[in-house]
DSSP file (Angstrom, degrees, kcal/mol; ACC not computed):
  #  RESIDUE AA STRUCTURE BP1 BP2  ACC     N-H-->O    O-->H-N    N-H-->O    O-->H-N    TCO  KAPPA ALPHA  PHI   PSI    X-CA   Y-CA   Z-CA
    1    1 A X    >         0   0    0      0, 0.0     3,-0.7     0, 0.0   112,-0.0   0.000 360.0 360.0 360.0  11.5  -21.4  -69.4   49.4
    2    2 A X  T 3   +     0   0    0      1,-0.2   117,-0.1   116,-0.1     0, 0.0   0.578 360.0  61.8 -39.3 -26.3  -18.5  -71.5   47.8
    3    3 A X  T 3  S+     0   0    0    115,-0.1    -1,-0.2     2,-0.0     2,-0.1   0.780  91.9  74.7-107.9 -66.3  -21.5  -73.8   46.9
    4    4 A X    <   +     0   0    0     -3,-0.7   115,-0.3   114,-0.0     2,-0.3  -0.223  52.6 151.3 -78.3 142.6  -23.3  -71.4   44.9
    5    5 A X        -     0   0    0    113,-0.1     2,-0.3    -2,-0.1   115,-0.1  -0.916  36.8-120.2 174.2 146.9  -22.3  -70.4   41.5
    6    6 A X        -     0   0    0     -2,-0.3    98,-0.3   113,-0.2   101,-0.1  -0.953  23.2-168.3-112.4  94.6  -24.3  -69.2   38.3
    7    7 A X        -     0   0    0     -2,-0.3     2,-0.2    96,-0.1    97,-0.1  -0.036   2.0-169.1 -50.9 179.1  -24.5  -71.0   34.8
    8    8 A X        -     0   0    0     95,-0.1     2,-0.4     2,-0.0    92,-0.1  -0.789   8.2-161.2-178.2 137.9  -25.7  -69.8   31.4
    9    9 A X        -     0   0    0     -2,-0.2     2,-0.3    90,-0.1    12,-0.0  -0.999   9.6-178.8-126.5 129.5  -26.4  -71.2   28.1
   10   10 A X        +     0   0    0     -2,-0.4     2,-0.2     2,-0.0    12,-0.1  -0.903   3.0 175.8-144.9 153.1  -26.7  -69.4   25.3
   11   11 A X        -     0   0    0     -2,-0.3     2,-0.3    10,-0.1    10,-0.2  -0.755  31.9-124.5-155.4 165.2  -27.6  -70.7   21.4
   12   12 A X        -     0   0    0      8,-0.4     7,-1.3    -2,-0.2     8,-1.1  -0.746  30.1-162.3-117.8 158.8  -28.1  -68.7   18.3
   13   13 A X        -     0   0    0     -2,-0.3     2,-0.3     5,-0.2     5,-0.2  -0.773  10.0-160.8-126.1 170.4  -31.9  -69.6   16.5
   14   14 A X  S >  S-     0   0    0      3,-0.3     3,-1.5    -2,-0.2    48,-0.0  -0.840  89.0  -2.4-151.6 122.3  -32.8  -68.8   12.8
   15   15 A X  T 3  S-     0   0    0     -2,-0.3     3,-0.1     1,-0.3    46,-0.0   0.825 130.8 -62.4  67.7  41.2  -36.7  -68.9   12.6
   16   16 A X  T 3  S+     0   0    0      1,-0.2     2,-0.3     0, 0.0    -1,-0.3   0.642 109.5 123.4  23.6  39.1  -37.0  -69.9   16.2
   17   17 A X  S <  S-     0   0    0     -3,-1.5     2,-0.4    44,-0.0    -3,-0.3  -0.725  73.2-111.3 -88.7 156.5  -35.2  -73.1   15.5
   18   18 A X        +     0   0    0     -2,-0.3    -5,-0.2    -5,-0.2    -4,-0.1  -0.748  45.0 166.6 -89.7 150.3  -31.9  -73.9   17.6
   19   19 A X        +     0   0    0     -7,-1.3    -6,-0.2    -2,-0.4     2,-0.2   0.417  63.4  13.3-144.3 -34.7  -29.1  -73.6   14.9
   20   20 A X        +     0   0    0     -8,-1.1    -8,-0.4    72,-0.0     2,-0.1  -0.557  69.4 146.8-156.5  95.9  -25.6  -73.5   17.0
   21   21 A X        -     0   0    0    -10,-0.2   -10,-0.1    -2,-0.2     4,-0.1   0.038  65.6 -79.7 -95.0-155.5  -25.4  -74.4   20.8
   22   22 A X  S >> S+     0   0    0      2,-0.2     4,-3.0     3,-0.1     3,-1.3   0.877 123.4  61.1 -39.7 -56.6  -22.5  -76.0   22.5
   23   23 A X  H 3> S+     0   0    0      1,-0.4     4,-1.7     2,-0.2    -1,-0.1   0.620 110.6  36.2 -84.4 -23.9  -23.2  -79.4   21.4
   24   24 A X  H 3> S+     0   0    0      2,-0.2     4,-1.5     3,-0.1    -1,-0.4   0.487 112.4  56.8-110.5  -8.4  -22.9  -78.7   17.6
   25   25 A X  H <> S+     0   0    0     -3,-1.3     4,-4.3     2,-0.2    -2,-0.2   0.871 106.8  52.3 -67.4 -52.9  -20.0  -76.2   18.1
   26   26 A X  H  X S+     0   0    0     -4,-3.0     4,-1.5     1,-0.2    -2,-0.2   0.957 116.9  49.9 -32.8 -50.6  -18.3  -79.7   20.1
   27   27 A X  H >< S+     0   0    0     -4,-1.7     3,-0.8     1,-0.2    -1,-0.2   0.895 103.8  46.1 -89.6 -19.4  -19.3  -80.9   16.7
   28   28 A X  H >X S+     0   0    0     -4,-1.5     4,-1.6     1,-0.2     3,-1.5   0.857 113.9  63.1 -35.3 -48.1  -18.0  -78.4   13.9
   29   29 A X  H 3X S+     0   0    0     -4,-4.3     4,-0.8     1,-0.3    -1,-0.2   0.602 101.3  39.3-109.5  19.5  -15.0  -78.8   15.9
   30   30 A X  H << S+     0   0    0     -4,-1.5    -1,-0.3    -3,-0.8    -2,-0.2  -0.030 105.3  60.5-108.2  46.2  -14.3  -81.9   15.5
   31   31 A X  H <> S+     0   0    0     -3,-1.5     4,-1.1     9,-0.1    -2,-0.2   0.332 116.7  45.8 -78.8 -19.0  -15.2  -82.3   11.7
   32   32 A X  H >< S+     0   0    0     -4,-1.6     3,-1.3     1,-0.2    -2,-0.1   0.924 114.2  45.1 -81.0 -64.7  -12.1  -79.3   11.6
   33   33 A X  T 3< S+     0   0    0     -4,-0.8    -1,-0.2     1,-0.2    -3,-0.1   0.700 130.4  22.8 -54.9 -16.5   -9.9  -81.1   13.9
   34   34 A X  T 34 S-     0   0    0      2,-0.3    -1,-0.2    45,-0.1    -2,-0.2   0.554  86.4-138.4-130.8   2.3  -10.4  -84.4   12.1
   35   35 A X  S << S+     0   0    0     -3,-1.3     2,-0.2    -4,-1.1    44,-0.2   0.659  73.5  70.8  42.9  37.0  -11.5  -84.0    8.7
   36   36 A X        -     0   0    0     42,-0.2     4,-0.3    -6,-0.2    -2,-0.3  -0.932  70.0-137.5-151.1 169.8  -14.1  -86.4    8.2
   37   37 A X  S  > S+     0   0    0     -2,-0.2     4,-2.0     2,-0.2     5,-0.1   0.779 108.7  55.7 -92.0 -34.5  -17.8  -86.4    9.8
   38   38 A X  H  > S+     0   0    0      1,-0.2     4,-3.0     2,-0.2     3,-0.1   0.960 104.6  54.1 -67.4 -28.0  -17.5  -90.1   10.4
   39   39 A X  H  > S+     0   0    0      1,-0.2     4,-1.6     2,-0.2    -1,-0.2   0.826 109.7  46.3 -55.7 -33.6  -14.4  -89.3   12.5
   40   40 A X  H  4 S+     0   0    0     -4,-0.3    -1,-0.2     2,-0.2    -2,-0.2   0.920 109.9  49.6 -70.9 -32.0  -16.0  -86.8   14.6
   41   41 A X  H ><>S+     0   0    0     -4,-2.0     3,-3.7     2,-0.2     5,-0.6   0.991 107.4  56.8 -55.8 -75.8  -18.9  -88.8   15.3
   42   42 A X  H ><5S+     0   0    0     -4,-3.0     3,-4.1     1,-0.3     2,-0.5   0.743 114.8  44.3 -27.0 -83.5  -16.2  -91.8   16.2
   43   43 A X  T 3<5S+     0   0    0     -4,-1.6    -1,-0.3     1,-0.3    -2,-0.2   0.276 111.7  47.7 -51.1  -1.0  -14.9  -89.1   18.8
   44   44 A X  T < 5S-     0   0    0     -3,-3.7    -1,-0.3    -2,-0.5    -2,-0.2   0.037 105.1-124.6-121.8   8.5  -18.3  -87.8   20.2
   45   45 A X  T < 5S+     0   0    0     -3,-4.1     2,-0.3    -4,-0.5    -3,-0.2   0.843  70.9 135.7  58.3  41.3  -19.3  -91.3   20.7
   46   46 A X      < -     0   0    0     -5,-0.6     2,-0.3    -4,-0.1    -1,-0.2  -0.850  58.8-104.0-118.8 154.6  -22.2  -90.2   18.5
   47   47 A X     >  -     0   0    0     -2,-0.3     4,-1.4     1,-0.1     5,-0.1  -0.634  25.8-121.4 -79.2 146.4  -23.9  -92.2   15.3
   48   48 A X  H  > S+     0   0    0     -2,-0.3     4,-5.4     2,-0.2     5,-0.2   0.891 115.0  55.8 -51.9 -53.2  -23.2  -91.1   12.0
   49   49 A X  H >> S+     0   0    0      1,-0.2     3,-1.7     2,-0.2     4,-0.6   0.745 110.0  50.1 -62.8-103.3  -27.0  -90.6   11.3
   50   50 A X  H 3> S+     0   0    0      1,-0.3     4,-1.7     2,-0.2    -1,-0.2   0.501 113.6  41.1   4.5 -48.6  -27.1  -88.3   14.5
   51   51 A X  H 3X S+     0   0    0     -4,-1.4     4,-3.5     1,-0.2    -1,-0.3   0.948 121.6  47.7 -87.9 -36.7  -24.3  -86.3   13.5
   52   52 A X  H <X S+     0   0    0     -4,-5.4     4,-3.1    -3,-1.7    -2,-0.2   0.868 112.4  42.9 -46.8 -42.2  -25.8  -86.3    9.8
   53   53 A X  H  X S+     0   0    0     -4,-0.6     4,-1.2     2,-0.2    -1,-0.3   0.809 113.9  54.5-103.2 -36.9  -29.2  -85.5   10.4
   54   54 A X  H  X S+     0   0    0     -4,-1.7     4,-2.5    -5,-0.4     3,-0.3   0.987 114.9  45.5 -52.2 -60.3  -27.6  -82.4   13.3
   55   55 A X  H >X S+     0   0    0     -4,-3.5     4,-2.6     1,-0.2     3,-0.8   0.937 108.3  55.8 -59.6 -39.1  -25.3  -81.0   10.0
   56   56 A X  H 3X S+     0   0    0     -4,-3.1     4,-1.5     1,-0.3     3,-0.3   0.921 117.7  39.6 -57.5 -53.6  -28.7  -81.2    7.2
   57   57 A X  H 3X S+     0   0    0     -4,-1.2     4,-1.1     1,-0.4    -1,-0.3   0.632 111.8  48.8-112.0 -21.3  -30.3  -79.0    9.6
   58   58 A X  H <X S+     0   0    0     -4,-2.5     4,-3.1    -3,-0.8    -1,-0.4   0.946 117.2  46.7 -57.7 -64.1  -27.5  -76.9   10.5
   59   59 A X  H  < S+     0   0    0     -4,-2.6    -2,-0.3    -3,-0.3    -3,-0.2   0.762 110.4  58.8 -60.4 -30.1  -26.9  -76.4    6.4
   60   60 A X  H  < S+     0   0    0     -4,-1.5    -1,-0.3    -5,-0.2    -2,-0.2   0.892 111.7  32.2 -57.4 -55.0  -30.6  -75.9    6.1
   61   61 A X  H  < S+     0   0    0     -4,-1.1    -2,-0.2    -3,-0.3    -1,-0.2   0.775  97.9 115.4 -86.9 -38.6  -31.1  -72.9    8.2
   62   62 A X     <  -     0   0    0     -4,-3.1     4,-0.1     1,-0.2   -48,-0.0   0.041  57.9-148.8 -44.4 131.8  -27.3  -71.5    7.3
   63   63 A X  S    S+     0   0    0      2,-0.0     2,-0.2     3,-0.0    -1,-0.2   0.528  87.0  13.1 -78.8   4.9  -27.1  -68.4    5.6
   64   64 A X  S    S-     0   0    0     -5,-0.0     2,-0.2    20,-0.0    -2,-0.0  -0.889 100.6 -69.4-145.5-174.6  -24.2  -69.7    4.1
   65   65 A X        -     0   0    0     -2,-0.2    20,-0.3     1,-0.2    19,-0.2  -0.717  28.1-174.5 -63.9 147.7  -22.0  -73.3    3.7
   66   66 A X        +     0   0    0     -2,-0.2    16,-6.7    18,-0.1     2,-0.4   0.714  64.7  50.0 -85.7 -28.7  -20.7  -74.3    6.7
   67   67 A X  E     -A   81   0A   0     14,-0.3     2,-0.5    18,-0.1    14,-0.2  -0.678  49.7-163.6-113.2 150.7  -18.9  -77.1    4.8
   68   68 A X  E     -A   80   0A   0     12,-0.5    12,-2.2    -2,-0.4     2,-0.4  -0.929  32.8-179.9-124.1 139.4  -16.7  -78.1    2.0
   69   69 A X        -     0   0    0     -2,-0.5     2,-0.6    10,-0.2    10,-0.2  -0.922  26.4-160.8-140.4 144.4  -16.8  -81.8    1.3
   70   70 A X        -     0   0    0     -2,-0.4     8,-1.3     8,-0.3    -2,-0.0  -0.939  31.2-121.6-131.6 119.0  -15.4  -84.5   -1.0
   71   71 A X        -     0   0    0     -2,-0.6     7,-0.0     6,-0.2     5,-0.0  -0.039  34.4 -99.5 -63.7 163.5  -17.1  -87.9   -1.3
   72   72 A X        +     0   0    0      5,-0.1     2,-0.4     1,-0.1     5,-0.1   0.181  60.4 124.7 -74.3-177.2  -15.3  -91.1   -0.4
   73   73 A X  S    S-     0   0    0      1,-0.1    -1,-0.1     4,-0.1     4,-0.1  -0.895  76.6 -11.5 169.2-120.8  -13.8  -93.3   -2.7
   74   74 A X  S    S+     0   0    0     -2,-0.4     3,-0.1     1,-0.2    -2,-0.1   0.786 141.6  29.6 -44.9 -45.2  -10.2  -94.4   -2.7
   75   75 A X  S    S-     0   0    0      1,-0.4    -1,-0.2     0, 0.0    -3,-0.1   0.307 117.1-107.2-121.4  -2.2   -8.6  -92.3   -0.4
   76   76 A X        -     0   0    0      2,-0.0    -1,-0.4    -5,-0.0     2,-0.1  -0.241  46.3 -76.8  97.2 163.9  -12.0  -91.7    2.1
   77   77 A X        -     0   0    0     -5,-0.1    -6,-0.2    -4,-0.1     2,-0.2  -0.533  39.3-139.2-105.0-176.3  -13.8  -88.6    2.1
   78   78 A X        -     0   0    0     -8,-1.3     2,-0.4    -2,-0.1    -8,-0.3  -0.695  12.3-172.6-161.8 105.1  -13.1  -85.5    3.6
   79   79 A X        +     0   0    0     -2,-0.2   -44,-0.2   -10,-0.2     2,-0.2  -0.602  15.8 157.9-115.3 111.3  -15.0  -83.0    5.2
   80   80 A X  E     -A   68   0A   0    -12,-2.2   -12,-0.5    -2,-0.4     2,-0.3  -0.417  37.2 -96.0-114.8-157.2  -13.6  -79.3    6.4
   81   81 A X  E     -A   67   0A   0    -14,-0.2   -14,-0.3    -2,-0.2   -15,-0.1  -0.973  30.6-117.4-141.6 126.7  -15.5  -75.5    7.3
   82   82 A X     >  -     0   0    0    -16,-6.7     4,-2.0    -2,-0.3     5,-0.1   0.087  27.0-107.9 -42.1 160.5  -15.9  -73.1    5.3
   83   83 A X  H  > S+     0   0    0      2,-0.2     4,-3.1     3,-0.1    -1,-0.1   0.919 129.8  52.0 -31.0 -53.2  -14.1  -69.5    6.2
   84   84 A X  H  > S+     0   0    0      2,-0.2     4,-2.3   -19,-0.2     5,-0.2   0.960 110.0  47.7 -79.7 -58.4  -17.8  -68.4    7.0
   85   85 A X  H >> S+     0   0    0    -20,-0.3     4,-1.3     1,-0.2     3,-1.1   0.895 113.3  47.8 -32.0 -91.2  -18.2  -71.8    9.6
   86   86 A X  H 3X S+     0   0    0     -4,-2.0     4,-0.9     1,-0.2     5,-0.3   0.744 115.8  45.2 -39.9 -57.2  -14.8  -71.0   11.3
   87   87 A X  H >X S+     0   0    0     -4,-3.1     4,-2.4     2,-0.2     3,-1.4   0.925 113.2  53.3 -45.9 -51.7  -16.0  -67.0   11.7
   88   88 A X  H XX S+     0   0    0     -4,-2.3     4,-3.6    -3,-1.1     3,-1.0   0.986 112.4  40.8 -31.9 -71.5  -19.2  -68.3   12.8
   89   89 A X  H 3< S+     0   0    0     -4,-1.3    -1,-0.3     1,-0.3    -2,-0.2   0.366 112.1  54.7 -65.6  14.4  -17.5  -70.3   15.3
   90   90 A X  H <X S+     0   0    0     -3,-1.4     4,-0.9    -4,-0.9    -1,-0.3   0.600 113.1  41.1 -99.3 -50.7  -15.1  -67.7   16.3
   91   91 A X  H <X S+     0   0    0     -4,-2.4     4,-1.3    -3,-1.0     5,-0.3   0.929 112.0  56.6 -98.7 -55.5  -17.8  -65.0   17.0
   92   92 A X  H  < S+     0   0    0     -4,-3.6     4,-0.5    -5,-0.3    -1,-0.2   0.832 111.1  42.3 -52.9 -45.5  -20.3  -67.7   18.8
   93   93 A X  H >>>S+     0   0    0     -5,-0.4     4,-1.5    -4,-0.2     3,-1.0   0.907 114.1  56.4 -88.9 -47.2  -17.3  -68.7   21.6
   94   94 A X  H 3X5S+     0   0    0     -4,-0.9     4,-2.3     1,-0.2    -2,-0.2   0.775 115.4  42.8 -17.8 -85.5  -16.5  -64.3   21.8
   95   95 A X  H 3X5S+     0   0    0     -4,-1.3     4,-1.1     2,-0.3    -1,-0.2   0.373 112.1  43.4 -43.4 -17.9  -20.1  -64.2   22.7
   96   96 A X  H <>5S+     0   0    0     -3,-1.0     4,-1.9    -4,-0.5     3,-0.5   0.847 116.7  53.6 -93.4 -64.6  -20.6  -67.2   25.2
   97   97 A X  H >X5S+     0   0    0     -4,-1.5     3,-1.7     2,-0.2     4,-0.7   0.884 112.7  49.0 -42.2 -55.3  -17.2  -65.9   26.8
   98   98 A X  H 3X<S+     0   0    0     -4,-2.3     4,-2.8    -5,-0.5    -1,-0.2   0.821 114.1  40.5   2.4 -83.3  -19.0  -62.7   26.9
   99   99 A X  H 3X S+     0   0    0     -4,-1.1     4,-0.6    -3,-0.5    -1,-0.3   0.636 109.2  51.4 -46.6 -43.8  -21.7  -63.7   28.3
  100  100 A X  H << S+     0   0    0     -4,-1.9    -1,-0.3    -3,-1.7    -2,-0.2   0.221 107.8  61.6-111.7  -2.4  -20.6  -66.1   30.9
  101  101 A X  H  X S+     0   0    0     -4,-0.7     4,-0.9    -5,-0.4     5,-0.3   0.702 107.9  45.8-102.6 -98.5  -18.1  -62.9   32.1
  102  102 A X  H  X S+     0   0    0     -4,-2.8     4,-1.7     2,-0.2    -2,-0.2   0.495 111.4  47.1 -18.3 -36.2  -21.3  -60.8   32.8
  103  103 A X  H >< S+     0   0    0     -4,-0.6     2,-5.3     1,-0.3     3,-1.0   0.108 109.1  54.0 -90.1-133.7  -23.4  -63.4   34.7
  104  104 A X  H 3> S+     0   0    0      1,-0.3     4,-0.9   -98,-0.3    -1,-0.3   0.008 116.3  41.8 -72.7 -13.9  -20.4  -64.3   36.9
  105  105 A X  H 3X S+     0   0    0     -2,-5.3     4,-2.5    -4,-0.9     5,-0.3   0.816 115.1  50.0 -96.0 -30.5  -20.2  -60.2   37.8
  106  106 A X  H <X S+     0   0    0     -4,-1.7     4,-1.2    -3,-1.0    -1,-0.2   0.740 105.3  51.8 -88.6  -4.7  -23.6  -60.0   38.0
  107  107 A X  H >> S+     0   0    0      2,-0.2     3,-3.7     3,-0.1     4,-2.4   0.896 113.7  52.9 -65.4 -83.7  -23.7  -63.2   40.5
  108  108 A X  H >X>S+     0   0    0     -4,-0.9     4,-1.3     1,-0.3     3,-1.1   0.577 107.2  49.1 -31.7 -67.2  -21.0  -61.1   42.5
  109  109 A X  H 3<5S+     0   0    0     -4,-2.5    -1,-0.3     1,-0.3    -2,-0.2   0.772 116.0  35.9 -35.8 -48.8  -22.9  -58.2   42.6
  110  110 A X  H <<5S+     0   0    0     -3,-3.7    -1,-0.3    -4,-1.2    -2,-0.2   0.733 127.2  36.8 -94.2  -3.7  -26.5  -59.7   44.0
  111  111 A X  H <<5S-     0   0    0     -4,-2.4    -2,-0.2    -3,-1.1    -1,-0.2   0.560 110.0-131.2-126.4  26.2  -25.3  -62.0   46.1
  112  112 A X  T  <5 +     0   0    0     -4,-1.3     2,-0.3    -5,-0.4    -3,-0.2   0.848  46.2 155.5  48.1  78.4  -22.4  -59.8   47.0
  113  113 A X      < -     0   0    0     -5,-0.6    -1,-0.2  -112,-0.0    -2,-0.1  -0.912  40.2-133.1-131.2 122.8  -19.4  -62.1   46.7
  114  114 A X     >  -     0   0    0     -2,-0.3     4,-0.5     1,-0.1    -6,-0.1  -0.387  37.3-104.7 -74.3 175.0  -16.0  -61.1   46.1
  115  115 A X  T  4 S+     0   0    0      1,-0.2    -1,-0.1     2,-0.2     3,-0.0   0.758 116.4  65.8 -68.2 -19.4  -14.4  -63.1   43.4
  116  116 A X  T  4 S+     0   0    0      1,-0.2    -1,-0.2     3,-0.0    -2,-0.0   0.722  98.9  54.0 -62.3 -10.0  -12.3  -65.2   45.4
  117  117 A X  T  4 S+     0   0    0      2,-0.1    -1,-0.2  -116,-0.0     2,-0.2   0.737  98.6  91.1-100.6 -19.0  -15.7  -66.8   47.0
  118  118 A X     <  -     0   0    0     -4,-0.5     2,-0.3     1,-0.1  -113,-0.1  -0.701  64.0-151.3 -80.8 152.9  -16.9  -67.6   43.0
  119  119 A X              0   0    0   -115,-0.3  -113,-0.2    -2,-0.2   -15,-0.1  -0.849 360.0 360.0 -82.4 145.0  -16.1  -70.6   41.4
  120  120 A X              0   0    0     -2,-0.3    -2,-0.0  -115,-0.1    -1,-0.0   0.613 360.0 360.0-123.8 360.0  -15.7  -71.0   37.9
């Protein structure tokens, strides 16, 4: 059964909207790691309008900022996360590890697999 092996995906919603999956955690963390939006977009091979149009709707639905931001000008602009962003994204990767530890016990368990035989 080396072959077989269990995924999960898990997202947060606000108002049955998607609000923080993988793919917008990828991008929160690289607006931290690089301090700008256009630079993360450069690095997710994504268009600026893409990543713009992901963060309005992210900021829309937030119960709080996720970002603190300073428009361009001389020196470029410069885009970090809030405290409350980084917790978010702190608690959301907890949970997915969580998560993704249970289904892999509960694969062992129904399809009665030690752990050596799972892949991860």
């Amino acid at each position: 059964m080396k072959e077989l092996r269990v995924r999960s995906k898990i997202w947060l919603e606000v108002k049955g909207q998607s609000f923080l999956g993988d793919g917008r955690y990828r991008l929160l963390s690289a607006i931290q790691r690089n301090g700008s939006i256009s630079a993360a977009a450069r690095q997710l091979g994504l268009s600026y309008r893409k990543v713009w149009a992901q963060l309005q709707a992210m900021e829309a639905a937030a119960p709080f900022p996720l970002m603190e931001r300073r428009v361009g000008g001389k020196g470029g602009g410069a885009a970090s996360l809030t405290p409350e962003a980084l917790k978010l994204m702190q608690q959301f990767m907890e949970m997915r590890t969580r998560v993704n530890d249970a289904a892999d016990r509960c694969f062992s368990e129904c399809f009665d697999v030690g752990h050596d035989d799972v892949e991860t």
